[in-house]
N, C-alpha and C positions, 0 to 999 in steps of 0.2 A: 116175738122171740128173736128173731133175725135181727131186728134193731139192737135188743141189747147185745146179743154177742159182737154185733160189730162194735158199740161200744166199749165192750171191754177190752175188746184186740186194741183199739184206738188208742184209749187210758195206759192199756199195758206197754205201747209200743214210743209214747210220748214219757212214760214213768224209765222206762231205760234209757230212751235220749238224755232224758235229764240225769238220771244216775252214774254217767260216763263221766263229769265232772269236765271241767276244762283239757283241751288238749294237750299233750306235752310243748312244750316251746323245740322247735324247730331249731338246728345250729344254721346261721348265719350260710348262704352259698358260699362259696371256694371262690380265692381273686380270681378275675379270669388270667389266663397265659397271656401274654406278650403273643402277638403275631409272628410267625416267622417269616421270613422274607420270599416272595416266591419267586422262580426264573419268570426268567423275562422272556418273551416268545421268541427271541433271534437266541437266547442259551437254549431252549426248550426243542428248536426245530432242528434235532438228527435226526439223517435220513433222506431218503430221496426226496426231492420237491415233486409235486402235484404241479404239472401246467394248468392255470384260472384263463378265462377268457381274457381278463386284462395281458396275459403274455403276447397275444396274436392279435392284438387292434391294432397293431403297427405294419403286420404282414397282411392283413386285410385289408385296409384302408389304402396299401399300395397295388393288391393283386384284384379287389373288387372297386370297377369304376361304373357310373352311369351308364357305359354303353354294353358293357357284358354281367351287370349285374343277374339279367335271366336267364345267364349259361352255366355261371356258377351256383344261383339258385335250384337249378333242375341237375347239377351233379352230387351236390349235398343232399338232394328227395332221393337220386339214385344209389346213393352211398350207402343212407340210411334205410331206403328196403331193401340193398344190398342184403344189408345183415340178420 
């Protein structure tokens, strides 16, 4: 009994697929837009500047040498549990 009812759900459900007929035809996507031109990061950057580590390899490389490198390493450790 089971069998046929699934059967006929099946029948019925394959007899609506087909009676839906073709779909409508779809319009064509939209051209796309032209880009616009975006700023350039040196137009884009108002505002304060951020100092990056590349600002201070000049003043490090003159104030950190081979011989007191472990003096300013152990004032950077105390700086930072300073905080």
């Amino acid at each position: 009994m089971k069998r046929a009812i699934v059967t006929l759900f099946v029948g019925l459900a394959l007899a609506a697929c087909e009676s839906q007929g073709t779909a409508p035809k779809e319009a064509p996507p939209p051209e796309p837009k032209p880009m616009e031109k975006k700023a350039e990061p040196a137009e884009a950057a108002e505002g304060p500047q951020v100092p990056v580590s590349a600002d201070f390899e000049e003043q490090a490389e003159a104030q950190i040498t081979a011989d007191n490198y472990n003096a300013e390493l152990d004032k950077l450790a105390a700086e930072i549990e300073g905080e």
